[in-house]
N, C-alpha and C positions, 0 to 999 in steps of 0.2 A: 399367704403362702406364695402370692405369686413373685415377690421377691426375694423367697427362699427361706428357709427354715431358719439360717444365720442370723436374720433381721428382721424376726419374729415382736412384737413389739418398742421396735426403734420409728423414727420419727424420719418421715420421709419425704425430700422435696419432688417434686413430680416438676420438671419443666417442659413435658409435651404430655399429648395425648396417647393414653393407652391406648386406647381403642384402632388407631391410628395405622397398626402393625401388617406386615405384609397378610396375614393369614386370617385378620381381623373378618374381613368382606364375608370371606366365603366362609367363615365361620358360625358368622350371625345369618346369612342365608341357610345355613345347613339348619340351624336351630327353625329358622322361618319354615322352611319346608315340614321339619317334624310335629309342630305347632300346628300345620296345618291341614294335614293329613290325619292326625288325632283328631281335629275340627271337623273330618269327611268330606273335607276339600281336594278334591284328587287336583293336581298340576294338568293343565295342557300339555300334552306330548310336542306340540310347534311353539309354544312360548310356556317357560317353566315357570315364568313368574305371573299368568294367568292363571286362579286357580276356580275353578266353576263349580255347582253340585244344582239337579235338580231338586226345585220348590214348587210350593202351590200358593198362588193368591189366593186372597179372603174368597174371590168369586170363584174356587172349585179349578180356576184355568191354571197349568203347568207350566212356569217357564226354568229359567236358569239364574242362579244367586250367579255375580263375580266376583272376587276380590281380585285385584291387582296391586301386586307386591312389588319397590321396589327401591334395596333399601332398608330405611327406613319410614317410606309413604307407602299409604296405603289409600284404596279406593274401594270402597265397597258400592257393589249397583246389583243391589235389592227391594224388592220390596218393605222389606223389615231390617232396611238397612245402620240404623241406628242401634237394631234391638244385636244385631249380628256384630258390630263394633264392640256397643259394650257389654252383653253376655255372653261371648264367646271366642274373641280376640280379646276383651279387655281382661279376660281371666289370666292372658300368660305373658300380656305386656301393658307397660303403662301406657297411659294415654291421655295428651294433653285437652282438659275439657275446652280450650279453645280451638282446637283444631278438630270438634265434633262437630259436625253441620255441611251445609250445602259447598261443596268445595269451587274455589274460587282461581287456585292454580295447582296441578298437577305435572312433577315432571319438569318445574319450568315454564310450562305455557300455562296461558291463563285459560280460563276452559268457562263455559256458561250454562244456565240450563236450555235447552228447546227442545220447545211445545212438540 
């Protein structure tokens, strides 16, 4: 449909990327955002694309899950940060099983763990 109802079944050369379009960005943010907020991720009011909820570790102690959105990347910094990937973002997007694990650059820069 998105080339119109005329050319319903015709054979179509694509020489760029759809996705590509001026309205594309914030299209797919808008979809991120509602994704996300059905997940009980409220956005940061100073950065929209941090989205935080409190959690409890296994030890009873409270902190705060994060996802950081941007894009297409994503960073989750939780505890049960794997389990929040793929049972709960990976329900409404796909996700490439190599790019699940300890992240090595985000953003561009390369990032590390420390202690």
């Amino acid at each position: 449909m998105e080339f119109g109802l005329e050319n319903v079944g015709k054979i179509a050369l694509i020489k760029r990327a759809l996705y590509g379009g001026k309205s594309a960005g914030r299209d797919f943010w808008e979809h991120l955002r509602n994704c996300m907020q059905f997940l009980t991720f409220p956005s940061w009011k100073a950065d929209t694309d941090v989205w935080m909820r409190r959690a409890i570790k296994a030890d009873g102690s409270e902190y705060w899950d994060y996802v950081l959105l941007y894009c297409d990347d994503v960073l989750v910094i939780s505890e049960n940060d794997e389990a929040t990937l793929r049972n709960e973002i990976g329900k409404y997007f796909e996700l490439k099983e190599e790019s699940i694990g300890l992240p090595s650059i985000y953003l561009g820069g390369k990032i590390v763990k420390w202690h």
